[in-house]
N, C-alpha and C positions, 0 to 999 in steps of 0.2 A: 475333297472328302477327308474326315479327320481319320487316321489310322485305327483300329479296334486296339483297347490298352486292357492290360492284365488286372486292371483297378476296375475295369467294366463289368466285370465275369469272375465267378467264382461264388466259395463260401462265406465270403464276409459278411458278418451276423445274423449269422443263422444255423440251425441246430445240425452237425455232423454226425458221420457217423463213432467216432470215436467215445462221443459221450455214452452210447448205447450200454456197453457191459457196466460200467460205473452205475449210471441209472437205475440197472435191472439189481447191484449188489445193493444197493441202498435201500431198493423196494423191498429184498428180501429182509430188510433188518441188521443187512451185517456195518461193524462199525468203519470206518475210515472211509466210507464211499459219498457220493452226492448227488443225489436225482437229478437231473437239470432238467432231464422233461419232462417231469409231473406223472412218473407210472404207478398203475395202480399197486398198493401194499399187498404182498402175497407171498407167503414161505417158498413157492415154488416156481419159476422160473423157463421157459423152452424158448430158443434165440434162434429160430429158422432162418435163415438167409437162401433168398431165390434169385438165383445166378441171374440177371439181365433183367427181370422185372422192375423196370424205371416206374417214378409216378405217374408220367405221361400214359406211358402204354397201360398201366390198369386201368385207368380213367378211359382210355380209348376203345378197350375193349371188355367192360365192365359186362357185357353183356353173356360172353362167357365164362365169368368169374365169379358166380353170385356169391359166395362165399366170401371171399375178399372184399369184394366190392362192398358188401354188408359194415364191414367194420370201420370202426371211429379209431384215431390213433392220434401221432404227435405229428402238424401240420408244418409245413416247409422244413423239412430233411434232405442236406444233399450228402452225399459221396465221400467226396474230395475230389481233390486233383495232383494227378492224373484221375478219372474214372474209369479206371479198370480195378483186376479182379482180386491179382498180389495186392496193390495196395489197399484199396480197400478192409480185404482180409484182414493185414496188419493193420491198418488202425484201427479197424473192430476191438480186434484180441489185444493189444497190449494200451488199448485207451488214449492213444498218441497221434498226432498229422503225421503225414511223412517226413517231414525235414526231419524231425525227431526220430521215426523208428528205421528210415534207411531205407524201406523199401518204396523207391520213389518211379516206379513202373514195372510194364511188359518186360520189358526189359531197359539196360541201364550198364553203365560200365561201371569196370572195378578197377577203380583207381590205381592201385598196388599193381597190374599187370596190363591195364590197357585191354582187354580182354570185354568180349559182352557178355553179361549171363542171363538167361532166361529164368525169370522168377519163377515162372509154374514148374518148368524143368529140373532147374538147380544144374543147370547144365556147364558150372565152375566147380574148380575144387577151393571152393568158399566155404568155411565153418557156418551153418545157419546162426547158431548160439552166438557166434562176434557180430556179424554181418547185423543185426536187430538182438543187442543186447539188453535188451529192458526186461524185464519178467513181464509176462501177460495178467492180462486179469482174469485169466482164469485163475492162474497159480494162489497170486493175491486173495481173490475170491478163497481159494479153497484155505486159506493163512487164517484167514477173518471165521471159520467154522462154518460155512456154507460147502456142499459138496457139489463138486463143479466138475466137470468133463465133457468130451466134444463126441459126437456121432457123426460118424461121418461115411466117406467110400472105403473101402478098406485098404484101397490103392497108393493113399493119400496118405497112412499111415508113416511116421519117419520120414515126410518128404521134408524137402529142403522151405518150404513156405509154410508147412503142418509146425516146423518147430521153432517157427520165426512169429509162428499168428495163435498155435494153440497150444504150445509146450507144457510140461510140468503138471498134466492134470491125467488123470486117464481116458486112453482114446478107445472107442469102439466102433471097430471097422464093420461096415454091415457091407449086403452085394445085393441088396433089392430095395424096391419101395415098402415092403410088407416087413421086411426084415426092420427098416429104419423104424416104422412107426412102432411095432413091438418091442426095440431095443429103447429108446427115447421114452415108453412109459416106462417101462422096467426101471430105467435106471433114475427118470424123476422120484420114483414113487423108493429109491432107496434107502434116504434120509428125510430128514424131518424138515431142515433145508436145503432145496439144490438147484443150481443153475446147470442146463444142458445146452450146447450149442451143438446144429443144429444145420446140414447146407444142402441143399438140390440146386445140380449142374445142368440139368438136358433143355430148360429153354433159352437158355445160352447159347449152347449147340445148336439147339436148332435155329437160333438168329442169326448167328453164324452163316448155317451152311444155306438157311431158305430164305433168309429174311424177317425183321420182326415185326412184319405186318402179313406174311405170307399165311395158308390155311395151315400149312403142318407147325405155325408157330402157335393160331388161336386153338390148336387143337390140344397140343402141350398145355399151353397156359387152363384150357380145362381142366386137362389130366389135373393139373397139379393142384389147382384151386379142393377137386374133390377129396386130394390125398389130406390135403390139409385140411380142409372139413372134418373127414374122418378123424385124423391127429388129434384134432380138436375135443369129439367127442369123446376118444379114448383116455384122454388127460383126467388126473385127479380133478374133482370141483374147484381144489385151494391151489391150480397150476394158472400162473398166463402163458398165455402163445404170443410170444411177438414176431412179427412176417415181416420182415424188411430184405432189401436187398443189395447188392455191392455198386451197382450200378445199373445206367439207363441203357438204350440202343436206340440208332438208326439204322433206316438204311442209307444206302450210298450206291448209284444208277453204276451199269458195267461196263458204260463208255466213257469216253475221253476221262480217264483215270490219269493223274497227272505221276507222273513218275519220273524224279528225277533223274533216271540214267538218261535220260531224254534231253537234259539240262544241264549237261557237265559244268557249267561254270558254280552250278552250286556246292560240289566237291572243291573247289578250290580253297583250301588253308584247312580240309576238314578232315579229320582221323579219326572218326565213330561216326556210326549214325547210330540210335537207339529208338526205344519207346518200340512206338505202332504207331499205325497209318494215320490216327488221328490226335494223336501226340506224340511229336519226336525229340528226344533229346541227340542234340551234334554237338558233338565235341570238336574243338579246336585246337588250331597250335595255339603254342602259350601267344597273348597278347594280341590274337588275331579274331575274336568274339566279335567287336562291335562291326568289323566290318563284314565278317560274317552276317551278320545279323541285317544289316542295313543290306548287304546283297541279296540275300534270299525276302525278306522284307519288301525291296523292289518289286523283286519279280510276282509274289503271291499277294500282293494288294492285300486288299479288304478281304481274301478269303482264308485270311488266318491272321491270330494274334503271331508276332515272330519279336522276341524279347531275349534278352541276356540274364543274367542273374538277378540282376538291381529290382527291387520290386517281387521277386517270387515269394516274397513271404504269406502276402494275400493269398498265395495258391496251396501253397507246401507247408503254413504255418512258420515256427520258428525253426530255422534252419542250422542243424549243429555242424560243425568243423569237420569229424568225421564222415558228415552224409558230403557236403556238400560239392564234393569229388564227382558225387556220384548224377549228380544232376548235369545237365546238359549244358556249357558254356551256353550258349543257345536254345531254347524252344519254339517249338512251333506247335501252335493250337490252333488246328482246323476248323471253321464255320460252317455255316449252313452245309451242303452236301457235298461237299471239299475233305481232301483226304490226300496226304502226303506219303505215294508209295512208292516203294523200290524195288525194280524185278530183280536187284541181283542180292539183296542182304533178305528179303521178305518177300520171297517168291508167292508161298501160299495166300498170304490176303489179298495178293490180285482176285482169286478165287472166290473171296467173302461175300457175303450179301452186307449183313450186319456187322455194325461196327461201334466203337463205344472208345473214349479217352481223352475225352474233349471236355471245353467248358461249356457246350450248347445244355439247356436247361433240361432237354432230352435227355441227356445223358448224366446229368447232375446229379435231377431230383428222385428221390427213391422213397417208397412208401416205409413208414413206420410203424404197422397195424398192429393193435391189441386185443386179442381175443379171449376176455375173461370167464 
C-alpha cells in the first residue's frame, strides 16, 4: 500500500478562507481589494464565523438548521491547515495562509526559547504584534474608508490571538447572544459603509465535550441557526450576512486511543511535541527529522500523513523564514478516526469527543453562506 502523501490532501485550488475579508472589502466598494468569490455588491457587510460548523455537518444535519440550510453561497471552501481555530482566525483577519501570518497551530513552539505556547491562551511572554506582524484587513478595510470592527466575547478583548487576528479596528465586547445581535446592528448601521466581524464559540464546546453528532450538539446547532435567522431579520435591507466557519469536526471512539507515552521509542531524538491530537507538530534535534519521520511513519502506517518540511507548502501555503521555526521539523496528520495523543503534555483531550486539525474533508470544508 502506497503511504498517504501531503499532495493528496489539503487546499490546493480551491477557495480558502483567507480570501473572505478581501472579497467582502471589494463587495463593499472600497479600493485596493479583489472578490475572488463572486459576493454580492453591498455597502454593508456582517462576517459571522460559527466555531466547528464544518460543511459536512450542515449538510448532515440540515434538518435542524432550516435557516442555514436555506442559503446559496460560495461552493468548495476549506479551512486551511492545520484546521483549527487560532489559525483559521488568523487567516481570516489578516488575508494570509499560515506560513505567512505565523500562527501555524493549537499550539506550536517558539523558536527564540524552545518553549510551547498555546495560541488561544497566549500562555508565552510573546509580543502578539511581532509574533503575526502583518496588519489585518480589518485595519486595511478601515484605511480604504470602510468602517470596520469586530464583536465579539468580551473575554477575548486584548487577547493574545484578538490582536494577532483582529487588531487595529474597534472591538466590542458583548456577554450574551441578545447583547451580540443588538450590538452588530447598531454598529452596521453606523456608517454608510461597514464591515463587522462577527464569532459564536458554544458549538465548539459542545463538540468538544459531547460530540458532533451527539443531541446537545443538534440542539446547539438549532439554537444557533435561529439566532442567526433572527440576525438576519434585524439587519439593514443594504447588509449581507455571511455564515462561514473556522473549521470542521469529528468524532473520535474512547477506546484504544493511541498515545504515545505507550510508544517511547517515538520520543527518541524528539524535544516538543505541539499541535493537537489530530495534527502534531515534533520538533527535533538538529538533523535528526528524516529519521524521526521515517520512525513514527513506520509505526502509524496508513493511519496518518507523517512528513518533514519538504512539500508543506501545499498545506501552510508560502512559508517565510521567520514562521518556519515554528512548524514542526515533522508532522503528523491523522486519518480517518486516528488521533495522536499524549497523557503526559495533553492530558485533557484524552477527555474529548470532537476533534478537528486534520486534512480529512470533515474537517477541511466549511460552508460559506450568504444571506442577502
Amino acid at each position: 500500500m502506497t503511504p498517504p502523501s501531503v499532495a493528496s490532501f489539503g487546499p490546493r485550488g480551491r477557495h480558502t478562507l483567507d480570501e473572505l475579508l478581501p472579497s467582502v472589502g471589494a463587495a463593499t466598494g472600497a479600493a485596493g481589494f479583489t472578490d475572488t468569490l463572486g459576493l454580492p455588491s453591498a455597502p454593508r457587510y456582517v462576517v459571522m464565523v460559527v466555531d466547528g460548523l464544518g460543511h459536512h455537518l450542515l449538510q448532515e444535519h440540515a434538518d435542524v438548521a432550516p435557516f442555514l440550510a436555506s442559503l446559496s453561497g460560495v461552493p468548495d471552501v476549506v479551512c486551511g491547515v492545520p484546521s483549527t481555530t487560532a489559525t483559521s482566525l488568523t487567516s481570516l483577519g489578516t488575508g494570509l495562509r499560515a506560513g505567512e501570518h505565523g500562527v501555524v497551530g493549537y499550539t506550536s513552539r517558539v523558536p527564540a526559547t524552545g518553549e510551547r505556547l498555546n495560541s488561544l491562551t497566549w500562555d508565552q511572554p510573546v509580543d502578539p504584534d511581532t509574533w503575526q506582524p502583518h496588519r489585518t484587513v480589518l485595519e486595511l478595510l478601515q484605511d480604504a474608508g470602510v468602517a470596520a470592527s469586530s464583536v465579539n466575547d468580551a473575554k477575548f478583548e486584548g487577547s493574545g490571538l484578538t490582536r494577532c487576528s483582529q487588531r487595529g479596528v474597534p472591538y466590542h465586547g458583548i456577554t450574551s447572544v441578545w447583547e451580540r445581535t443588538d450590538v452588530v446592528v447598531d454598529v452596521v448601521e453606523e456608517a454608510p459603509r461597514s464591515v463587522v466581524y462577527a464569532y459564536e464559540s458554544r458549538l465548539d464546546h459542545t463538540g468538544h465535550a459531547k460530540g458532533c453528532t451527539s443531541p446537545e450538539w443538534r440542539d446547539m446547532l438549532a439554537a444557533v441557526d435561529t439566532e442567526l435567522a433572527d440576525l438576519r431579520q434585524a439587519l439593514p435591507a443594504d447588509a449581507v450576512l455571511v455564515v462561514t466557519a473556522d473549521h470542521g469536526m469529528i468524532d473520535l471512539p474512547q477506546e484504544d486511543r493511541f498515545d504515545i507515552e505507550e510508544h517511547p521509542a517515538l520520543r527518541d531524538d524528539v524535544v516538543l511535541v505541539a499541535g493537537e491530537a489530530r495534527f502534531r507538530h515534533v520538533y527535533t534535534r538538529a538533523g535528526a527529522e528524516a529519521d524521526v519521520a521515517a520512525r513514527w511513519a513506520d509505526l502509524l502506517g496508513d493511519r496518518a500523513i507523517v512528513s518533514t518540511q519538504a512539500g508543506l507548502d501545499d498545506w501552510f501555503g508560502p512559508i517565510s523564514p521567520d514562521v518556519r521555526g515554528r512548524i514542526g521539523d515533522v508532522v503528523v496528520a491523522s486519518l480517518g478516526d486516528f488521533a495522536v495523543f499524549s497523557s503526559a503534555d495533553f492530558a485533557i483531550e484524552m477527555k474529548m469527543h470532537g476533534f478537528h486539525g486534520s486534512v480529512s474533508e470533515a474537517e477541511l470544508a466549511i460552508p460559506l453562506l450568504v444571506a442577502e
